[in-house]
TIFI-79516 format. One record per residue (C-alpha): z, y, x; residue number from 0. Coordinates in steps of 0.2 Angstrom, whole numbers, plus 5000, padded with zeros to 4 digits. Layout:
BEGIN
Z  Y  X  NUM
...
This chain:
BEGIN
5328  5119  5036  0
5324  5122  5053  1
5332  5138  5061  2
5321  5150  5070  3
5325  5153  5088  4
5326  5170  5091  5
5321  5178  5111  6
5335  5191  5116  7
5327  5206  5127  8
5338  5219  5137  9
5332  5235  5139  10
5343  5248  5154  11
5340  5266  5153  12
5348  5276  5166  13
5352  5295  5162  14
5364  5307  5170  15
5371  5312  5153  16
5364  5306  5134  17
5358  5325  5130  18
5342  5320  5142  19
5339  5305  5127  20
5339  5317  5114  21
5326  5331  5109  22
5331  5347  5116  23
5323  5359  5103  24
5330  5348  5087  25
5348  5357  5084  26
5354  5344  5071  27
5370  5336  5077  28
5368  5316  5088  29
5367  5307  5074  30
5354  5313  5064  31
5345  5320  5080  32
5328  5316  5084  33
5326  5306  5101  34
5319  5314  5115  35
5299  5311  5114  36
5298  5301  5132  37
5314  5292  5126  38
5308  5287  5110  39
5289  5282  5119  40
5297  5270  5132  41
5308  5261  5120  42
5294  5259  5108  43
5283  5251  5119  44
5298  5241  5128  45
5300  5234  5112  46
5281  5229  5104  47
5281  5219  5118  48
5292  5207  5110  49
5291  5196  5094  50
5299  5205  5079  51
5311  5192  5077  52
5318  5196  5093  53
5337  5201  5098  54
5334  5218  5106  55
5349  5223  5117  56
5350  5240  5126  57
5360  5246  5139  58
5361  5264  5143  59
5368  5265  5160  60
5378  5286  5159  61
5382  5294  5175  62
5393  5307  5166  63
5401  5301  5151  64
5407  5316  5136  65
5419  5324  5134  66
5418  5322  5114  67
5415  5306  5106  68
5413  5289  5109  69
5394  5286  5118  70
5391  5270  5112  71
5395  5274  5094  72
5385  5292  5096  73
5370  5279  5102  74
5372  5268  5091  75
5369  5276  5076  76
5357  5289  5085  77
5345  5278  5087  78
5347  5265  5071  79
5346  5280  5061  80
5331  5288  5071  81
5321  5269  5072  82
5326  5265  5053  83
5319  5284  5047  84
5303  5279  5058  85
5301  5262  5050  86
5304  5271  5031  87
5288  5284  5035  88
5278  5270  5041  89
5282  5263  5026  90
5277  5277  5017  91
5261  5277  5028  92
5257  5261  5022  93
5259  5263  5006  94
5247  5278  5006  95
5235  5269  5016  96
5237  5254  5003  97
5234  5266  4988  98
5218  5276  4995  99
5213  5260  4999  100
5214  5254  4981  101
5204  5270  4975  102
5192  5266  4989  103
5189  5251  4982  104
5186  5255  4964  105
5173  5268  4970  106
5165  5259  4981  107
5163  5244  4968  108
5157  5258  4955  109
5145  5264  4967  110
5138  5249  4975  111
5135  5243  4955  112
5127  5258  4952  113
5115  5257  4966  114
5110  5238  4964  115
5107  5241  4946  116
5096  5256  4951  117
5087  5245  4966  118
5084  5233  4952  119
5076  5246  4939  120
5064  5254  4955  121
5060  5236  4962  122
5053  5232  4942  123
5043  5247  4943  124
5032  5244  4956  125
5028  5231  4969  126
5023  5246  4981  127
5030  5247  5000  128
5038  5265  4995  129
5049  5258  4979  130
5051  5244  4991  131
5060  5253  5003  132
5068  5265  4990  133
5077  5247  4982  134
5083  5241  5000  135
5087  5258  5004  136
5099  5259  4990  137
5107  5242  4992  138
5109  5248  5008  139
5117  5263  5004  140
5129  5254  4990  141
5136  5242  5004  142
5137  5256  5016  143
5147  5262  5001  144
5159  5250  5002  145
5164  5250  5024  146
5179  5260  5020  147
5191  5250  5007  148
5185  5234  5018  149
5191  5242  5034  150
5208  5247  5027  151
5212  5229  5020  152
5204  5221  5034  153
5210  5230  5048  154
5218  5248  5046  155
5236  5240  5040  156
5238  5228  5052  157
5246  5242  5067  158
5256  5250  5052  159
5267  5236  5051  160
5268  5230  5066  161
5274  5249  5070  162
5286  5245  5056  163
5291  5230  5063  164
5296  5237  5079  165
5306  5253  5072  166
5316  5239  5060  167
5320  5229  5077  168
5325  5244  5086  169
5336  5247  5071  170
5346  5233  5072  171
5346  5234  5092  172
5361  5229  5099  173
5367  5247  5108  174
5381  5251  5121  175
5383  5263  5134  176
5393  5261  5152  177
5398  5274  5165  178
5387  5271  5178  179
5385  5282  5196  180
């Protein structure tokens, strides 16, 4: 079995203190704090530049180190645990989408049956340019019916797990911090 080769990418942030990478107005303690909201956009989109099965490495460069507390270890489990509660409500995200999309279905299929059998009842009625535009009217209408089932399993999950994806990544992202002036 061939082993896949997996691409490493370094990400350096530079901060004077690692208070500026967390959300100000969150006043739960490092490790279960939320990431500042620039912070948390820049290392997002760093990262969904990459393949998934990418070694993320990131490097956050700290001109003043704390006083309490190792920074890499504070880091570390910041932003795993912050990435990894991301990836776990996209995941829940997806599964909503997944389950209206479902419903969506089973409606649409009832309602697009409904409207084909009635198309067919008004187009034996009469061969008249009203009924006929009534019957394609309402076979219009049923496929119309079913757009939006057929947009969530075509298309509307796609960016959920790739969003998922990433925050999994950035999860397991190699993490470290160095004094830097």
């Amino acid at each position: 079995m061939k082993k896949k080769h997996h691409h490493e990418h370094h990400l350096q942030l530079r901060v004077s203190e690692l208070g500026q990478l967390f959300n100000s107005m969150d006043p739960t303690p490092f490790l279960n704090k939320d990431l500042d909201r620039e912070a948390e956009a820049f290392i997002e989109t760093w990262a969904a530049e990459f393949p998934s099965d990418s070694l993320l490495r990131i490097t956050i460069h700290l001109e003043h180190l704390p006083t309490e507390g190792d920074p890499s270890t504070i880091m570390v489990e910041a932003i795993h645990n912050y990435f990894d509660h991301k990836a776990g409500l996209a995941r829940s995200e997806l599964k909503r989408l997944l389950r209206e999309g479902r419903i969506s279905l089973l409606i649409g299929i009832g309602f697009v049956t409904l409207c084909l059998v009635a198309a067919d009842v008004i187009g034996q009625l009469s061969a008249s340019a009203v009924v006929g535009i009534a019957r394609e009217s309402l076979m219009i209408v049923g496929w119309v019916a079913m757009w939006r089932p057929l947009q969530i399993f075509l298309y509307d999950w796609w960016p959920i797990l790739r969003s998922i994806r990433v925050y999994k990544a950035i999860s397991h992202a190699h993490v470290r911090v160095v004094q830097s002036k």
